[in-house]
C-alpha positions as protocol buffer text, in pm:
chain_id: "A"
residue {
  index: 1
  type: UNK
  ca { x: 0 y: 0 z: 0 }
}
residue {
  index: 2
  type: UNK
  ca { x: 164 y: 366 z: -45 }
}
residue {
  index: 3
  type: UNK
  ca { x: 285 y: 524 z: 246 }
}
residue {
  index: 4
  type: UNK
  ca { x: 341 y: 895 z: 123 }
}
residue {
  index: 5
  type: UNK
  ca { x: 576 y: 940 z: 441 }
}
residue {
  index: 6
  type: UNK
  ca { x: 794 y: 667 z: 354 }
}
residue {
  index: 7
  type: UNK
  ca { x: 807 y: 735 z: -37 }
}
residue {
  index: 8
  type: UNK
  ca { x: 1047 y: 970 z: -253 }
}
residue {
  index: 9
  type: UNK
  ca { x: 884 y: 1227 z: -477 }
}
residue {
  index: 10
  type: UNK
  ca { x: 1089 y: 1040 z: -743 }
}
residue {
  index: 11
  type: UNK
  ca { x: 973 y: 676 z: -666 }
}
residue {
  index: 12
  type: UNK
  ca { x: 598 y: 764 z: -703 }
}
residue {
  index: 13
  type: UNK
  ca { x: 716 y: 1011 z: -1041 }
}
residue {
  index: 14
  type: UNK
  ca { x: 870 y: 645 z: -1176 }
}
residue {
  index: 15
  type: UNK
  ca { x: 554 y: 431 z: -1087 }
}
residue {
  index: 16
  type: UNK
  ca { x: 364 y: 656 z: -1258 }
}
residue {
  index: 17
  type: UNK
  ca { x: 576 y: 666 z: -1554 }
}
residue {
  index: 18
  type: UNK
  ca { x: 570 y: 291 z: -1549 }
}
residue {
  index: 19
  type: UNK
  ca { x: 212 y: 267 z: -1515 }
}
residue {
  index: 20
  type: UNK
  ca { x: 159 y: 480 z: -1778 }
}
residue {
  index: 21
  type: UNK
  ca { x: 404 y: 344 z: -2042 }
}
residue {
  index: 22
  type: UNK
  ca { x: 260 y: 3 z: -1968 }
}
residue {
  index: 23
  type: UNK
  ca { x: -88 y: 103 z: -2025 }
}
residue {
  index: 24
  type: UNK
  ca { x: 26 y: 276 z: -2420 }
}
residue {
  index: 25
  type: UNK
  ca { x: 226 y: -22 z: -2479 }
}
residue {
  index: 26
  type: UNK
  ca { x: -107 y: -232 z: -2443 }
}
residue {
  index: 27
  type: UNK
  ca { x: -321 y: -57 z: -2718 }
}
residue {
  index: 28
  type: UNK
  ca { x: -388 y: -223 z: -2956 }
}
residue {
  index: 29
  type: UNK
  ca { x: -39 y: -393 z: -2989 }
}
residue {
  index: 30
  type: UNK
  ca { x: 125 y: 2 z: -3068 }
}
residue {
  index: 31
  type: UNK
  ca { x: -65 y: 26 z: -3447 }
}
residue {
  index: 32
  type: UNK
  ca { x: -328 y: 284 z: -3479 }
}
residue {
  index: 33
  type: UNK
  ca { x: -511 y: 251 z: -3795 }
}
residue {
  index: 34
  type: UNK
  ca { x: -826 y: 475 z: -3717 }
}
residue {
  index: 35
  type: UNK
  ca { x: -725 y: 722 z: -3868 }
}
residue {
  index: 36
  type: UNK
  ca { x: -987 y: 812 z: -4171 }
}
residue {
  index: 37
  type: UNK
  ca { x: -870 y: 1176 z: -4264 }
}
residue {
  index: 38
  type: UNK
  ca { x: -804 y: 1098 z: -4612 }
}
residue {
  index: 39
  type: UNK
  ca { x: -1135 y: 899 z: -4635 }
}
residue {
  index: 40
  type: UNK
  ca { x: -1434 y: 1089 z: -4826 }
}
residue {
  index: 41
  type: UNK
  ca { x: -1751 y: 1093 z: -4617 }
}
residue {
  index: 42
  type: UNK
  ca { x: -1896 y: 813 z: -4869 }
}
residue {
  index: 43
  type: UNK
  ca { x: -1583 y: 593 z: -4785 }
}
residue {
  index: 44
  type: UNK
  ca { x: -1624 y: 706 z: -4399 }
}
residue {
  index: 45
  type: UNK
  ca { x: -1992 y: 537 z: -4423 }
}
residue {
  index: 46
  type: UNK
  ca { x: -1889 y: 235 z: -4587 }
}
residue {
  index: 47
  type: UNK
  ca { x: -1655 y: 125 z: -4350 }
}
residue {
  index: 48
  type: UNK
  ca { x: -1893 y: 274 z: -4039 }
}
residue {
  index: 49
  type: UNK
  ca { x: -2163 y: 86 z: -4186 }
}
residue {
  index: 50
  type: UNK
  ca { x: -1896 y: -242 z: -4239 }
}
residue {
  index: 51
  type: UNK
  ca { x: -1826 y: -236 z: -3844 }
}
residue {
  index: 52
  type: UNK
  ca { x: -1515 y: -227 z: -3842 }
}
residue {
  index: 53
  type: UNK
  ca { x: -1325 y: -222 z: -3528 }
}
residue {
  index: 54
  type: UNK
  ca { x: -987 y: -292 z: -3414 }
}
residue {
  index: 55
  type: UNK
  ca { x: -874 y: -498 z: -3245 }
}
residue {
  index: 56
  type: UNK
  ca { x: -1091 y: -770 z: -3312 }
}
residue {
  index: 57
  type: UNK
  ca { x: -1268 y: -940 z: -2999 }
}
residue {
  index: 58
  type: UNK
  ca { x: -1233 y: -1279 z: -3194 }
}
residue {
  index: 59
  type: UNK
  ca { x: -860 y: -1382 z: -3329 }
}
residue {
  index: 60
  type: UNK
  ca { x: -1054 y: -1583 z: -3553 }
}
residue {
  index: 61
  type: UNK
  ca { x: -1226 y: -1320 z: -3731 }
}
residue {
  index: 62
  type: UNK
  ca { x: -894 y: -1128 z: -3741 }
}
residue {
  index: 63
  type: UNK
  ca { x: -840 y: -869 z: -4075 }
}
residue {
  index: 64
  type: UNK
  ca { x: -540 y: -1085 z: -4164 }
}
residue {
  index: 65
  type: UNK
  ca { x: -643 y: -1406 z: -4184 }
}
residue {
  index: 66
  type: UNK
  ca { x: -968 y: -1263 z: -4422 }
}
residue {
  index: 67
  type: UNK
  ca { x: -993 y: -1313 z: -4782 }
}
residue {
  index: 68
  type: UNK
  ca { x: -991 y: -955 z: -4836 }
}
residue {
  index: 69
  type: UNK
  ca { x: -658 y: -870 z: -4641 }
}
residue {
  index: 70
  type: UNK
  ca { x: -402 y: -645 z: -4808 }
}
residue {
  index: 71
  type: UNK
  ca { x: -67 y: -693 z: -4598 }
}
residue {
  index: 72
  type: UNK
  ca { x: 92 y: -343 z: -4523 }
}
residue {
  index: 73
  type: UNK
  ca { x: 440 y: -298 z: -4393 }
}
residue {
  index: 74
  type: UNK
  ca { x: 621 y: -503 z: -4183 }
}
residue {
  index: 75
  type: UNK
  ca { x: 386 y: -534 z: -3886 }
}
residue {
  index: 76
  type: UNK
  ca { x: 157 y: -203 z: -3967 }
}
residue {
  index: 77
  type: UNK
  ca { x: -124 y: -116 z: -4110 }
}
residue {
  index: 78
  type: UNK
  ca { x: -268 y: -314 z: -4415 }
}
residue {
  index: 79
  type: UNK
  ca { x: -550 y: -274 z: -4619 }
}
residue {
  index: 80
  type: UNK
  ca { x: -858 y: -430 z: -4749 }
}
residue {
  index: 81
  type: UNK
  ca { x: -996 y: -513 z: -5095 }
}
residue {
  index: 82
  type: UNK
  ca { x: -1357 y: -388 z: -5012 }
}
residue {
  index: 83
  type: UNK
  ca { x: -1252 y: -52 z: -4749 }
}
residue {
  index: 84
  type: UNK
  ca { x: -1108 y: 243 z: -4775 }
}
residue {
  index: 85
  type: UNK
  ca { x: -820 y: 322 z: -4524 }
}
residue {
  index: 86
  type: UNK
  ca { x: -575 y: 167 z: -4296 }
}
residue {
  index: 87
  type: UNK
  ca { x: -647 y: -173 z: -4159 }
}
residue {
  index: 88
  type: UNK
  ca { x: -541 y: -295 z: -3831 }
}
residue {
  index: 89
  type: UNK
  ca { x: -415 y: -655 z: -3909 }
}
residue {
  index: 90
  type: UNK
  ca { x: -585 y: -777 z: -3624 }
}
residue {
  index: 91
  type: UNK
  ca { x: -940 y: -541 z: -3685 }
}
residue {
  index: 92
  type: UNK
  ca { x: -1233 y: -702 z: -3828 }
}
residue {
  index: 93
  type: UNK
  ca { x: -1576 y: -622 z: -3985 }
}
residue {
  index: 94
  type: UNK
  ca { x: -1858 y: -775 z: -4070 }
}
residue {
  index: 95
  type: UNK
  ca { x: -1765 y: -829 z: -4426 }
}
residue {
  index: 96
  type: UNK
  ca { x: -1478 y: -1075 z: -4280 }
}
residue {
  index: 97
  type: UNK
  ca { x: -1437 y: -1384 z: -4470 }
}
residue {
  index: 98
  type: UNK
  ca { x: -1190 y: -1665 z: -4383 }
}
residue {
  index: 99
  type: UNK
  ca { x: -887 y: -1719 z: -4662 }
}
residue {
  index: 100
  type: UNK
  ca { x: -899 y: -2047 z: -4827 }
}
């Protein structure tokens, strides 16, 4: 439990550094591919209206295991045959459909 009397100013400055490096480090495995500024509002709709959310709650309906997976960079953003914008490899929608 903290004891303020028996803590440096420091120590609690570093736990709450930790803390809050450890909680960034968790999003999402570090890619952010929300961002839809380059998207036109029809393309916004289409993948509002396509549900897609990342990350996905189900690694089996994960963006890169679908049919319509585009792979991006090494370990960023990718992008899909049927939606505008960057694709978290491990998003999905509901137009997900397992590779063959």
């Amino acid at each position: 439990m903290f004891d303020a009397g028996n803590t440096s100013r420091r120590a609690f400055l570093h736990c709450g550094a930790l803390l809050v490096l450890s909680m960034i480090g968790c999003r999402s495995r570090g890619i952010d591919c929300n961002d839809s500024s380059t998207l036109s509002p029809v393309e916004t709709k289409a993948r509002n209206d396509a549900l897609y959310v990342e990350p996905s709650s189900s690694p089996s309906t994960a963006c890169d295991i679908c049919q319509y997976w585009i792979k991006g960079s090494s370990g960023g953003c990718g992008g899909c045959q049927l939606l505008r914008g960057p694709i978290h490899p491990k998003g999905t929608c509901r137009l997900f459909v397992m590779k063959v």
